[in-house]
C-alpha positions in Angstrom: -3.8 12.6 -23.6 0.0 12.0 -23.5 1.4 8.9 -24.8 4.3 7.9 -22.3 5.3 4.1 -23.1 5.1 0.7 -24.4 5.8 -2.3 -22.0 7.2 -5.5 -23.0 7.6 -8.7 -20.7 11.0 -10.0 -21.9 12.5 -13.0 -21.2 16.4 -12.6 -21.5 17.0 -8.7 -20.7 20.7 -9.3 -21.6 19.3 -10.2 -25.4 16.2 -7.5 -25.6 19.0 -4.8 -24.4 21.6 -6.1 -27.1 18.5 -5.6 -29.6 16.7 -2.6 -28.5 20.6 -0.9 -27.8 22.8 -2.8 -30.0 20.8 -3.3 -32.9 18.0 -0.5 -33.1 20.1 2.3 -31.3 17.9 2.6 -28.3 19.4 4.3 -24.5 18.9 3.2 -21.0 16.7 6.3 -19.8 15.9 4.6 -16.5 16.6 1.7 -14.7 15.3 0.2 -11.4 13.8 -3.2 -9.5 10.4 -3.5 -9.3 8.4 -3.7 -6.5 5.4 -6.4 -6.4 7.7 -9.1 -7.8 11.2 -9.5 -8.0 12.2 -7.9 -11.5 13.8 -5.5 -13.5 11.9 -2.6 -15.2 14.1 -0.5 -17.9 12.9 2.7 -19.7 14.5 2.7 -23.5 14.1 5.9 -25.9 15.7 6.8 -29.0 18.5 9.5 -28.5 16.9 12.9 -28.0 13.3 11.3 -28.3 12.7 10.2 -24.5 8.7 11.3 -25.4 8.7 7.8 -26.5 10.0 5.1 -24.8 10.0 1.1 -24.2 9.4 -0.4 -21.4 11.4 -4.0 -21.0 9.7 -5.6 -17.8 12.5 -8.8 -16.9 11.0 -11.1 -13.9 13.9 -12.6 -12.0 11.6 -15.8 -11.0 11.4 -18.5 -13.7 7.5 -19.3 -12.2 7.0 -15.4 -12.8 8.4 -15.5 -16.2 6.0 -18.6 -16.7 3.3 -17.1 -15.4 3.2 -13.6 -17.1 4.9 -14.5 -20.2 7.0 -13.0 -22.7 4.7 -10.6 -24.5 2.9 -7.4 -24.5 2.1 -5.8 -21.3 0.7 -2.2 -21.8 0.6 0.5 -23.0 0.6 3.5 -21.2 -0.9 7.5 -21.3 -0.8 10.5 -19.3 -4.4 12.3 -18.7 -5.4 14.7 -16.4 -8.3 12.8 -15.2 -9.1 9.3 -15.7 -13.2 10.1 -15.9 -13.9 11.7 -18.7 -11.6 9.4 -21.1 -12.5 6.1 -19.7 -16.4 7.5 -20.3 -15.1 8.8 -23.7 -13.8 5.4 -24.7 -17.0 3.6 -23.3 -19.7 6.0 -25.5 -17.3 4.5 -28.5 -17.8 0.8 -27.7 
């Protein structure tokens, strides 16, 4: 299992980018609009550490930013197959 990201529902991506760049030292890695919902979706990593990165997730709507909040989203892993974790993780519960 890989660890690939963090996500983060934001709700000013002009302020969490002046934080996570300005501040804390952080680079764009990748940029792009979403595509179930109008938003933006920006990959952050520390210079020469893109194995770990931030995912700022900015929904242009007000009712989406409402709705989904300003928090925690996910946090996500790389496997080779989803089975045998996900039964992995259930024996443990």
């Amino acid at each position: 299992m890989k660890y690939l990201h963090t996500a983060v529902r934001v709700s000013d991506l002009d302020a969490a980018l002046d934080f996570y760049c300005g501040a804390m030292g952080m680079e764009v890695v990748k940029r792009f609009k979403g595509h179930q919902r109008p938003c933006d979706i920006v990959f952050l990593a520390m210079p020469g550490d893109e194995d770990a990165q931030i995912e700022l997730v900015y929904y242009h709507n007000a009712e989406d930013r409402e709705k989904y909040g300003s928090f925690f989203s996910h946090v996500a892993y790389q496997v080779e197959t989803i089975s045998e974790p996900c039964k992995e993780l259930m024996d443990k519960v």
